[in-house]
C-alpha positions as CSV (number, residue, x, y, z in Angstrom):
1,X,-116.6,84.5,3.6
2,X,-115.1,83.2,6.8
3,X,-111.1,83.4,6.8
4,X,-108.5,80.2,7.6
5,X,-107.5,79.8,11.0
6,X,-105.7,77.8,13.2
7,X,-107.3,75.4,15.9
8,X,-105.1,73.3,18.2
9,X,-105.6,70.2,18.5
10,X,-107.1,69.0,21.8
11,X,-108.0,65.3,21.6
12,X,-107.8,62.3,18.6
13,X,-109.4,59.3,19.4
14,X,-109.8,55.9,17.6
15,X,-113.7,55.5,17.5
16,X,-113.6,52.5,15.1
17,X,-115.1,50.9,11.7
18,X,-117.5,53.3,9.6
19,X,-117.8,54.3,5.7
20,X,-115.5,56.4,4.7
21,X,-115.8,58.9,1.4
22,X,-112.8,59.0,-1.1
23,X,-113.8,62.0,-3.5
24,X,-111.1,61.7,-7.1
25,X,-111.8,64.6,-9.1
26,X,-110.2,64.6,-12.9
27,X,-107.1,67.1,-12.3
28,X,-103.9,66.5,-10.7
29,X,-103.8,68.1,-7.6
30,X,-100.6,69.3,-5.7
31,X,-99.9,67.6,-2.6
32,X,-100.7,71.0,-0.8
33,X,-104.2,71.1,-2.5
34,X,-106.9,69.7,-0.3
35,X,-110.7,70.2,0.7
36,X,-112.5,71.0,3.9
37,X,-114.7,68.2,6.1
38,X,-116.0,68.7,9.1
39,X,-118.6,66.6,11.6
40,X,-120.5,69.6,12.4
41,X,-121.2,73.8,10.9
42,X,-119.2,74.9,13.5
43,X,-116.1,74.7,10.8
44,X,-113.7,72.2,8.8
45,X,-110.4,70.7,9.0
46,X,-108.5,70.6,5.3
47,X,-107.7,67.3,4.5
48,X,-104.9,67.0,1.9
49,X,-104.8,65.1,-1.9
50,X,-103.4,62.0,-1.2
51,X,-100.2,62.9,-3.4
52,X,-97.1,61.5,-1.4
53,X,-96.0,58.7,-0.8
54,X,-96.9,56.6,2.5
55,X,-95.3,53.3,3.8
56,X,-98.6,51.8,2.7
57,X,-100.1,53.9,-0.2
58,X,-98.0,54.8,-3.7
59,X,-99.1,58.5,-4.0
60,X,-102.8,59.1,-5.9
61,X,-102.5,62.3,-7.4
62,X,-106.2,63.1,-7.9
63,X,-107.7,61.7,-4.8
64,X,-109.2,63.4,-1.3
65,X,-110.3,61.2,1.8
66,X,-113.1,63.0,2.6
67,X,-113.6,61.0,5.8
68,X,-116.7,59.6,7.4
69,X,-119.7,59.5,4.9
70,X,-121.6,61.7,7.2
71,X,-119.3,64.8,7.5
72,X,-120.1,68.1,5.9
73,X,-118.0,68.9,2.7
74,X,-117.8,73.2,2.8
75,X,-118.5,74.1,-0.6
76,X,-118.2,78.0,-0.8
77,X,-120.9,81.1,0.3
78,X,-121.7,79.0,3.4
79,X,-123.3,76.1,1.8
80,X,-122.3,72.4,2.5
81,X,-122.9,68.5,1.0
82,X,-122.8,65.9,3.3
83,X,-119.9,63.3,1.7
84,X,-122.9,60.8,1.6
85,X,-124.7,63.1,-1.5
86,X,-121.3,63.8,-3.6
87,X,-121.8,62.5,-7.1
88,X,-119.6,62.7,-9.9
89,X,-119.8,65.6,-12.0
90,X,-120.1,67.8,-8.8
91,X,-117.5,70.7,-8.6
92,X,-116.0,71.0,-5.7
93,X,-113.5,73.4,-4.6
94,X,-109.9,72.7,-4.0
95,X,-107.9,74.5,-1.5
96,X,-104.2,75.5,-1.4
97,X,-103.8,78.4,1.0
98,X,-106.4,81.2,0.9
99,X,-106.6,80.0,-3.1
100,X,-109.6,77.9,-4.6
101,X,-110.4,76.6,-7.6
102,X,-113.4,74.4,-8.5
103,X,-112.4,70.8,-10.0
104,X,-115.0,68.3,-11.2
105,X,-115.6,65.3,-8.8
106,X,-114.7,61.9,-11.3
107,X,-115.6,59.2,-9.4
108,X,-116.8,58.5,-5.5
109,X,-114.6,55.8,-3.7
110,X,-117.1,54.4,-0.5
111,X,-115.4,51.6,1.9
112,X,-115.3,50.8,5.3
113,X,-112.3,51.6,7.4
114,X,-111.5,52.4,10.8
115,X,-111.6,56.2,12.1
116,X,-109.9,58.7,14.2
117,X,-112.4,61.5,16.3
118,X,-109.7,64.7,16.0
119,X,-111.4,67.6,17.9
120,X,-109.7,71.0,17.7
121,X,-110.3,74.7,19.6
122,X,-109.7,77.7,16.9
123,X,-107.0,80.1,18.8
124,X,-108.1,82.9,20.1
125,X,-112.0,81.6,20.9
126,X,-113.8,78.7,22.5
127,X,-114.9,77.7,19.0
128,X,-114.8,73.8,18.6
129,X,-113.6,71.9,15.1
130,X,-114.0,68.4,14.7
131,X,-114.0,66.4,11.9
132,X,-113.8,62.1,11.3
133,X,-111.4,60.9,9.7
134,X,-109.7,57.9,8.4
135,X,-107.1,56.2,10.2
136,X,-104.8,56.0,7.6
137,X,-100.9,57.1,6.9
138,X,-102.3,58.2,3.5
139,X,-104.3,61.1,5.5
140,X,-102.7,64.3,6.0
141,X,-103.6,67.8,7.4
142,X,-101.8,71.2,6.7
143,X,-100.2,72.5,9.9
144,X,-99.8,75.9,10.8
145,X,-96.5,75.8,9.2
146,X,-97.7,75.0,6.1
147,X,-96.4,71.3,6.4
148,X,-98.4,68.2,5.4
149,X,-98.8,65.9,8.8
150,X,-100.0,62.4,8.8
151,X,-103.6,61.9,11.1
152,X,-102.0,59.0,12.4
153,X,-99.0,60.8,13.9
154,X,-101.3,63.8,15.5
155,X,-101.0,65.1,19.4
156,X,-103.1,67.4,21.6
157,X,-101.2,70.4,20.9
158,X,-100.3,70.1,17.4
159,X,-102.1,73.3,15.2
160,X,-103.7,73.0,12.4
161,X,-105.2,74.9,9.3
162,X,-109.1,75.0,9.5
163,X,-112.1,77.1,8.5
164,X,-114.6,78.8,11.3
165,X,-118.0,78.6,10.3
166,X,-120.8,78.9,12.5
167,X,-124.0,75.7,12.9
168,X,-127.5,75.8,10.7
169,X,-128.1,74.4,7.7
170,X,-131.2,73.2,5.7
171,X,-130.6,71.3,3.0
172,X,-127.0,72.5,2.7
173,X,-127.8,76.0,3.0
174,X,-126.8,78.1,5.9
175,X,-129.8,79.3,7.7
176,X,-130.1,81.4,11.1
177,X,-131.1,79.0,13.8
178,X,-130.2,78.1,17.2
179,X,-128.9,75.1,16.7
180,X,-126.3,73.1,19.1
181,X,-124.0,70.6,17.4
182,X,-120.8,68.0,18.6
């Protein structure tokens, strides 16, 4: 297993209406809890529960914006789903630190919204981390202080909490390849 990093961000850009992947499993989840998505194998960005209030959105306790329906949700031992194949009844795991646990997915929320392109560089490498997400105050990612920031409100600069992972898969399965993916 891969271990959390950090990846600064380096660019978020509005890139406009898609379908976007809600995932509510059937456990609370602590506003700290979250999963990874990413756009590519090169790694993920955790995206928080949607517990906490917003200006726009009363807090949903059991609910994950995945983001874009055709990111890569990390599952565990290298495998991936893309959002678009989530079904209920799927386990997925829930993050919270270096912590997982594996909660059942309840119901899949698909709608169209507007989306953000954040791209991030893992310190210490070249490595490149992006993921598409939903330009919403209800979407949150864990900083490298352990704090929940809003999507909306992120700048080049800003660090992150992410998982390195490296391209190729079949099927969800990670395979050795050479494979080049943004």
């Amino acid at each position: 297993m891969e271990s959390l990093a950090i990846a600064e961000v380096i660019s978020v850009t509005p890139i406009g209406m898609g379908t976007r992947v809600c995932l509510d499993v059937i456990d609370q989840l602590a506003p700290s809890e979250g999963i990874f998505v990413g756009n590519t194998g090169n790694g993920y960005l955790l995206v928080l529960s949607e517990n906490r209030s917003t200006n726009t959105y009363p807090p949903r306790p059991f609910r994950m914006n995945g983001g874009a329906i055709h990111q890569y949700l990390h599952l565990d031992e290298g495998k991936t789903t893309y959002l678009s194949e989530v079904k209920p009844g799927l386990e997925v795991p829930i993050w919270q630190g270096n912590e997982v646990r594996k909660v059942a997915v309840g119901r899949v929320k698909v709608e169209k919204r507007p989306f953000l392109r954040v791209v991030c560089q893992v310190e210490g490498t070249e490595q490149e981390i992006s993921a598409t997400l939903q330009e919403a105050d209800s979407v949150h990612v864990l900083t490298a202080d352990g704090q929940a920031k809003a999507v909306l409100d992120l700048e080049k600069g800003d660090r992150i909490t992410c998982y390195p992972d490296q391209p190729g898969r079949h099927l969800g399965e990670k395979i050795d390849e050479e494979i080049s993916e943004y």
